[in-house]
N, C-alpha and C positions, 0 to 999 in steps of 0.2 A: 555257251558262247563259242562260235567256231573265231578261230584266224587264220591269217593268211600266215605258212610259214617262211615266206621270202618278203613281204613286207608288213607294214603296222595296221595292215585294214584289219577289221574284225565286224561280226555280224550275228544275232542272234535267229538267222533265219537260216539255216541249213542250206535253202537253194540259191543261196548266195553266193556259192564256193562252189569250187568243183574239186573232186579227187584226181589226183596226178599219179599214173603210174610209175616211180623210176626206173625200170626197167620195161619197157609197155610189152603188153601180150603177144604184140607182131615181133618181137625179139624174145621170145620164149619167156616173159618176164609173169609172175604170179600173179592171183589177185589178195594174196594175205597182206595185212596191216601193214609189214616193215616193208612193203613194197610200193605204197601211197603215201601221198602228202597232199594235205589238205591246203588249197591257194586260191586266193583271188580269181575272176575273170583276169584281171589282166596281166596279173604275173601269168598267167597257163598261157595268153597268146603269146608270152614271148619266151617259152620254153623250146628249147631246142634239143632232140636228144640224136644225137651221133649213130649212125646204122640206119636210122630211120628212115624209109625209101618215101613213102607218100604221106599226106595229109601235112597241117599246118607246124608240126614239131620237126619236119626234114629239112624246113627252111632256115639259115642260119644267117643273123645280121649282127647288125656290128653291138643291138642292145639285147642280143639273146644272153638268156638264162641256160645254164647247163646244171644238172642234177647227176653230179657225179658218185654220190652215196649215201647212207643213212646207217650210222653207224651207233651203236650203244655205249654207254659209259657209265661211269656211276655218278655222274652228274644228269643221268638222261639219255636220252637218243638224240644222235649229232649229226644236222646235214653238212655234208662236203659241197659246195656249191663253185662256180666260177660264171662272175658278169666280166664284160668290159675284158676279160684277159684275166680276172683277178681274182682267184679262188680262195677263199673263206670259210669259215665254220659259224654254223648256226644252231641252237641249241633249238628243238623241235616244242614247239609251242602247244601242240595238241596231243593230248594224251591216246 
């Protein structure tokens, strides 16, 4: 089963989802595992990431999504996130 790790959608079909870079390639970002997050179609169109010069994550509205980190603990791996202004933690759904 994949899920989205920003909301409750879930999907037994792989190409359901897409992988989210948080730090993407055009900012020198990797492509190892602590570097991805597995998400919906429509959480990714409304991801927004900061530096970003072109394509649909440079665009920044008032319902974007930011992937400020993914952090480990011993509860897991922890995303840092901020919607709306309001930055939260989420405990990472996919192993």
């Amino acid at each position: 089963m994949y899920y989205c790790e920003l909301c409750d959608f879930s999907t037994k079909n792989r190409n359901n989802v897409h992988e989210h870079h948080i730090i993407p390639k055009e900012l020198k970002g990797c492509n190892k595992s602590f570097n991805k997050v597995i998400i919906c179609p429509k959480c990714h169109s409304m991801i927004y990431v900061e530096g970003s010069t072109s394509g649909p994550h440079s665009v920044k509205t008032t319902d974007s999504i930011i992937i400020k980190g993914c952090f480990k603990s011993t509860g897991g791996n922890i995303l840092l996130i901020e919607s709306q202004g309001i930055e939260k933690y989420m405990v990472k759904k996919n192993l």
